[in-house]
C-alpha positions in Angstrom: -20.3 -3.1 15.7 -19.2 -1.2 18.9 -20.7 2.7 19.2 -18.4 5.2 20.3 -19.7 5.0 24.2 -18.6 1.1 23.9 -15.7 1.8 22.5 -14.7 4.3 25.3 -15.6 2.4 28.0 -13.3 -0.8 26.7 -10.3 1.6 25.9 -10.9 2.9 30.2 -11.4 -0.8 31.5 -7.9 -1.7 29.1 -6.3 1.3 30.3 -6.0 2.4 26.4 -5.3 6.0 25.5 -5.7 6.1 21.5 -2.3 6.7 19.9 -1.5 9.2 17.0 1.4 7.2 16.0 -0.4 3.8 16.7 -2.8 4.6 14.0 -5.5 4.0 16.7 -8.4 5.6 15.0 -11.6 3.0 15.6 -14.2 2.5 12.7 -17.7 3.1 14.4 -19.2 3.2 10.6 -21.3 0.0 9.9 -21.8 1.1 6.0 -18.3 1.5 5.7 -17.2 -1.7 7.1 -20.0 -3.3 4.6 -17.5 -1.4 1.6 -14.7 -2.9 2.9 -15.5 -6.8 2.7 -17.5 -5.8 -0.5 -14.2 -4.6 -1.9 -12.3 -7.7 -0.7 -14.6 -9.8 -2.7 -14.2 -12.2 0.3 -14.4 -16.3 -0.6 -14.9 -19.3 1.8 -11.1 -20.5 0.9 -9.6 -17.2 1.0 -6.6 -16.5 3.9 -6.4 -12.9 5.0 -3.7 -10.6 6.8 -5.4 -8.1 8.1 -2.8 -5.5 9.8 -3.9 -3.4 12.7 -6.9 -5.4 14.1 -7.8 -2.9 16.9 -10.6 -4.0 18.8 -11.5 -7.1 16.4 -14.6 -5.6 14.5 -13.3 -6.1 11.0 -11.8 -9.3 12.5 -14.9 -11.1 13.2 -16.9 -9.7 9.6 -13.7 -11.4 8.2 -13.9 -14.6 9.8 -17.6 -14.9 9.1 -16.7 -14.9 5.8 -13.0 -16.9 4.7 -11.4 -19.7 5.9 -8.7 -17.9 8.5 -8.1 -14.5 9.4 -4.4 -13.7 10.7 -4.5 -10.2 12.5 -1.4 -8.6 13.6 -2.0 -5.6 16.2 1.0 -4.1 17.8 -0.5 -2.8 21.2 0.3 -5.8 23.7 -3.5 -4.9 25.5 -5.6 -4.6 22.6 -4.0 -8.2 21.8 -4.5 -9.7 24.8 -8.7 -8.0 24.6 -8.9 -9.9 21.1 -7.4 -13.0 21.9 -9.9 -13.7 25.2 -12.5 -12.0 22.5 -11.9 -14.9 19.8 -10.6 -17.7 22.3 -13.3 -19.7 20.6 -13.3 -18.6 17.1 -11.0 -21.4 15.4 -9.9 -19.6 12.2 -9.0 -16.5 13.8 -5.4 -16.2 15.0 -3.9 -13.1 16.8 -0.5 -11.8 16.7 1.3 -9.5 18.6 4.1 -7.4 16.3 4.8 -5.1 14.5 3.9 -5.5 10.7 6.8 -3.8 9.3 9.2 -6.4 11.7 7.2 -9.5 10.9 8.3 -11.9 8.6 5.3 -13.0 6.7 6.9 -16.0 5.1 6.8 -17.7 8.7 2.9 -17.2 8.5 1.8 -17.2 5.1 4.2 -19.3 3.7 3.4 -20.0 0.2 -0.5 -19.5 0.7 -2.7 -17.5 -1.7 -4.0 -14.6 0.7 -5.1 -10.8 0.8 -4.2 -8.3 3.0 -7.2 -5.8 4.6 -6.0 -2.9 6.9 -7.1 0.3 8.2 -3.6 1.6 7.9 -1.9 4.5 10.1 -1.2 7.2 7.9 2.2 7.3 9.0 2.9 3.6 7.8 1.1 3.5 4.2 4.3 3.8 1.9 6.1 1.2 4.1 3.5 -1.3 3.9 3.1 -0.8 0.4 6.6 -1.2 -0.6 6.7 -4.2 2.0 3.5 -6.1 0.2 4.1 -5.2 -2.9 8.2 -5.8 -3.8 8.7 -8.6 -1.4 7.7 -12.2 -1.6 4.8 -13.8 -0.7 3.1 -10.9 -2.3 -0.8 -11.0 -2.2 -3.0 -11.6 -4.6 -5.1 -8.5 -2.9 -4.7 -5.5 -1.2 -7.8 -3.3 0.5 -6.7 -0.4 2.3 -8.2 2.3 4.5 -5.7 4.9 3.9 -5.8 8.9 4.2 -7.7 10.6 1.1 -4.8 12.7 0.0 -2.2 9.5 -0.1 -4.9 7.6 -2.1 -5.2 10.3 -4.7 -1.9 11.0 -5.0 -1.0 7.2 -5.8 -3.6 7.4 -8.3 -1.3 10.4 -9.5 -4.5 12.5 -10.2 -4.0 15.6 -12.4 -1.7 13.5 -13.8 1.0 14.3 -11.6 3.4 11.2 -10.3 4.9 10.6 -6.9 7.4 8.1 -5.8 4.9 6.0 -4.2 2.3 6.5 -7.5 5.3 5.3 -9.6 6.0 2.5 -7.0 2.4 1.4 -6.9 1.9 1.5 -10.5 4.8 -0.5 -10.8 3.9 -3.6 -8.8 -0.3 -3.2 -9.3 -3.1 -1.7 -10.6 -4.9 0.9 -7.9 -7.9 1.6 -7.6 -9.9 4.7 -5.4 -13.8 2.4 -4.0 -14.9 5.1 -2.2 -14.1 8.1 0.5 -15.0 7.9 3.9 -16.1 10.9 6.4 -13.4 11.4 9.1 -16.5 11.2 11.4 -16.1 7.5 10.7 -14.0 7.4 13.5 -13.7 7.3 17.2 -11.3 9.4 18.1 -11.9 11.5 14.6 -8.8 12.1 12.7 -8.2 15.8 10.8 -8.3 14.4 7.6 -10.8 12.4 5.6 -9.9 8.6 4.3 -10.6 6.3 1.3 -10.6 2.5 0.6 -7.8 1.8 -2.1 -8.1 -1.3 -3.3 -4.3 -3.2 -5.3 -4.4 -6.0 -7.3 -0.4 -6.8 -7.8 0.6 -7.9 -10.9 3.4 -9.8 -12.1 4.6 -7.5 -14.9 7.6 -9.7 -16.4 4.6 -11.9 -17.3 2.2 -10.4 -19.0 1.0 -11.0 -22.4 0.9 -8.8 -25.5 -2.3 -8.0 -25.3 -1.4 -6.0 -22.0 0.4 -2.8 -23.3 -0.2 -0.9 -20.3 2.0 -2.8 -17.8 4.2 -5.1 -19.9 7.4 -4.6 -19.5 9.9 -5.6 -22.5 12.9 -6.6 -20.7 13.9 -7.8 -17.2 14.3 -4.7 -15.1 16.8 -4.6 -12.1 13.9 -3.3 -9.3 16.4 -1.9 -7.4 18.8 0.0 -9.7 14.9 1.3 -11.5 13.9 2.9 -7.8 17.5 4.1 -7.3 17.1 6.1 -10.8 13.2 7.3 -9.4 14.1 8.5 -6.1 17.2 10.5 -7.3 14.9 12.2 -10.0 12.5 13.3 -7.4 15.8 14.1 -5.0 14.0 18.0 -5.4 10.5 17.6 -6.8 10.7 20.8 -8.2 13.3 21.1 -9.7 13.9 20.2 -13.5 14.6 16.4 -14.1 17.9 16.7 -15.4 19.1 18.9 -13.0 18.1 15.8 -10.1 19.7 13.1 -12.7 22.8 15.4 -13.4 24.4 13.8 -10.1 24.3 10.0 -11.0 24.6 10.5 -15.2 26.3 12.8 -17.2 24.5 15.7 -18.4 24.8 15.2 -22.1 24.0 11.6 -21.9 20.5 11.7 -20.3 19.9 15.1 -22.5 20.4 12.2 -25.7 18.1 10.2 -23.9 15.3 12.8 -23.1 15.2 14.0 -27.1 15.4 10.4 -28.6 12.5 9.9 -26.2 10.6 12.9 -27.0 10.9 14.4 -23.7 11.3 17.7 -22.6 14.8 18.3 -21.0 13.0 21.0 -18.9 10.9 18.7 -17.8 9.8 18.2 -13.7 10.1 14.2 -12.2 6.4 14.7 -11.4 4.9 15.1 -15.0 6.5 11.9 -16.3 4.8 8.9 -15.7 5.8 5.2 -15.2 6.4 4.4 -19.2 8.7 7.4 -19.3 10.4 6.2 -16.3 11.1 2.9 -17.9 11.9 4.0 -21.4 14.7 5.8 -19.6 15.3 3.0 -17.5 16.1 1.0 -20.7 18.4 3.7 -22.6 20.7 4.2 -19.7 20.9 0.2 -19.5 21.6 0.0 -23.3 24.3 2.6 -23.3 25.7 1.5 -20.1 26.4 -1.9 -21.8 27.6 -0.6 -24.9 30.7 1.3 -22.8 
């Protein structure tokens, strides 16, 4: 693993200036990189996307390990250092692009694979909805994101988010550890976590799985359009957000057949009471 003089002296021979918006904040923790691949529970046949390879470290503990590594960096120099770097390592293939733009089905195709990333912050809800809505999704997802994101899609103190509700949706997250923001060359403000996803496919589950079968076929879409309008203002009551998109009386029927508070805030429902409402719009919607 490189040490922060190393790393320096590459990013002045490359004529690199870490990037804020490039997520360009370099691992120089060995122990942490050891929690990563534990949490990957790596296998000889195992693909991997790993977005953001920087300056190949996690690349090469990767490769060492499973049967190809596909790294996607978006700085056109830090490519060009990785693929002279690897220009003899076989199952390691570099990509230049931008992992928001790239589509995966060209590269993955209909391959098993996980995804490992040390994410930029700003890019952590749009990878997640990317991985885990579209197709090929993976059957793994280990993340270095910021601490506060990771807790809040764990929704702890029990209060939901978009992305928790998203997330909960598609997987089941878990938190395998925080990591010191002096883990990192240049050293962010904020401390991280590794979040590890397993997706699930939750129109097939069996009855044993309560928590995350669903009963009927949900239209994703028109499910997030219903989410994102109840958060429209977080702190406002839910049916004052929902008022805009049903009738006020309606969803009023729905909240007390349910149980629910009508007072009630978007953030202190969580994903069951999302899709029980979800279902009762659906119903009367059909029945008029």
């Amino acid at each position: 693993m490189f040490k922060i003089g190393e790393i320096k002296e590459i990013c002045q021979t490359l004529g690199i200036k870490p990037l804020k918006n490039k997520g360009q904040n370099f691992l120089v923790n060995p122990r942490v990189l050891k929690m990563i691949i534990s949490a990957a529970e790596l296998k000889k046949d195992d693909f991997v996307l790993e977005i953001g390879a920087g300056f190949g470290i996690l690349t090469k503990e990767l490769a060492q390990k499973v049967k190809k590594v596909i790294a996607i960096e978006i700085d056109k120099k830090l490519v060009e250092f990785l693929k002279e770097k690897f220009k003899n390592d076989k199952n390691i293939e570099i990509i230049l692009g931008d992992i928001l733009k790239t589509d995966l089905k060209v590269k993955i195709k209909d391959l098993s694979y996980k995804v490992v990333a040390n994410l930029p912050y700003n890019i952590t809800g749009a990878v997640l909805r990317k991985f885990l809505s579209e197709a090929p999704k993976p059957k793994l997802m280990v993340l270095m994101v910021q601490k506060e994101v990771a807790e809040r899609i764990l929704a702890k103190n029990n209060k939901n988010t978009i992305i928790s509700l998203m997330v909960a949706f598609y997987g089941q997250p878990e938190i395998i550890g925080f990591v010191s923001k002096n883990s990192f060359w240049p050293k962010p403000k904020v401390d991280s976590a590794i979040l590890r996803i397993v997706p699930i496919n939750q129109f097939a589950q069996t009855d044993t799985d309560k928590k995350h079968r669903l009963t009927q076929i949900i239209d994703e879409d028109k499910f997030f359009q219903l989410v994102r309008q109840g958060f429209f203002s977080p702190r406002k009551q839910l049916v004052n957000n929902l008022k805009k998109i049903i009738e006020k009386e309606k969803l009023e029927k729905i909240l007390k057949k349910l149980k629910i508070n009508p007072k009630i805030r978007p953030e202190d429902l969580n994903l069951k009471n999302w899709l029980d409402i979800y279902k009762l719009l659906q119903i009367k919607n059909t029945k008029h």
